[in-house]
Each structure stands twice: as structure tokens, then as C-alpha cells.
N, C-alpha and C positions, 0 to 999 in steps of 0.2 A: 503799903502805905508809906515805909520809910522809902520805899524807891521814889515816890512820888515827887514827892518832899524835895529829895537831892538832884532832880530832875526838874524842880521850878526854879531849887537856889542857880543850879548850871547855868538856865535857862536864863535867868532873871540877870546876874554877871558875865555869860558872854554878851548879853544883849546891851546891857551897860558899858562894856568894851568897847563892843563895833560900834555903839552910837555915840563915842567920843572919836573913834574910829574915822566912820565916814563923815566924806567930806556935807559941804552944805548943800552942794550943786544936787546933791545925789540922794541927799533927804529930800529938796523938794520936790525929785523925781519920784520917790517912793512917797511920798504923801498923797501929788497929782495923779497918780498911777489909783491909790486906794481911792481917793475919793471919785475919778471918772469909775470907779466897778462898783461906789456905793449908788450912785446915782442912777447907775445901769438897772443895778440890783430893786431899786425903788421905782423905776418906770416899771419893770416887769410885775411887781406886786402890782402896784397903781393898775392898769392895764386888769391883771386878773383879777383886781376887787372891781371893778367897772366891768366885767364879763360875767362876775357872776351877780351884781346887781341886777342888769341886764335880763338876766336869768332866772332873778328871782323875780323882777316884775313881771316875766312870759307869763310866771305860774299863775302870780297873782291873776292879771290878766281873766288868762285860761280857765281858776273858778269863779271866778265872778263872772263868766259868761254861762260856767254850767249851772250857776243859782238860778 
């Protein structure tokens, strides 16, 4: 637990550092960078919730024909 801890503060202060650190050119690169992999990331969900919709109306479908 205490390792934990000293391991957020580390975490939390170098990351304080570097973000006085780097320049600005280089935050908007790492920004634009995360946000094209959230967007990626959310087509891929999107896409599987619409496959298994899809999916589930086959079934539905499917007993309503065996009623």
C-alpha cells in the first residue's frame, strides 16, 4: 500500500515536471495523438454495438417466425 502511494506522488511530480517541461508544439501533438486513438477506440465500440444489435434482431427475427 505504502509503495503504491509513493509511486502516484513520483508519478504525479515527475509528470508535473515534464508538463512545465514540454514545449507547447508537443502537447498539442500528444493531445491530437490521444484524441485520433479515442475516436478510433469509439468507432470500434460503435461498430460492435451495431453488430450485435444486428444480432440480436436475427434472433428476435428467428422466433417470431418459430411462434
Amino acid at each position: 500500500m505504502f509503495r503504491n502511494v509513493c509511486y502516484l506522488v513520483l508519478g504525479v511530480v515527475l509528470g508535473a515536471i515534464l508538463g512545465f517541461l514540454v514545449c507547447d508544439n508537443t502537447k498539442k501533438r500528444i493531445l491530437k495523438a490521444i484524441q485520433n486513438r479515442a475516436k478510433q477506440l469509439s468507432g470500434c465500440v460503435q461498430s460492435s454495438s451495431e453488430k450485435a444489435a444486428d444480432a440480436i434482431n436475427t434472433v428476435k427475427n428467428a422466433v417470431k417466425g418459430l411462434s
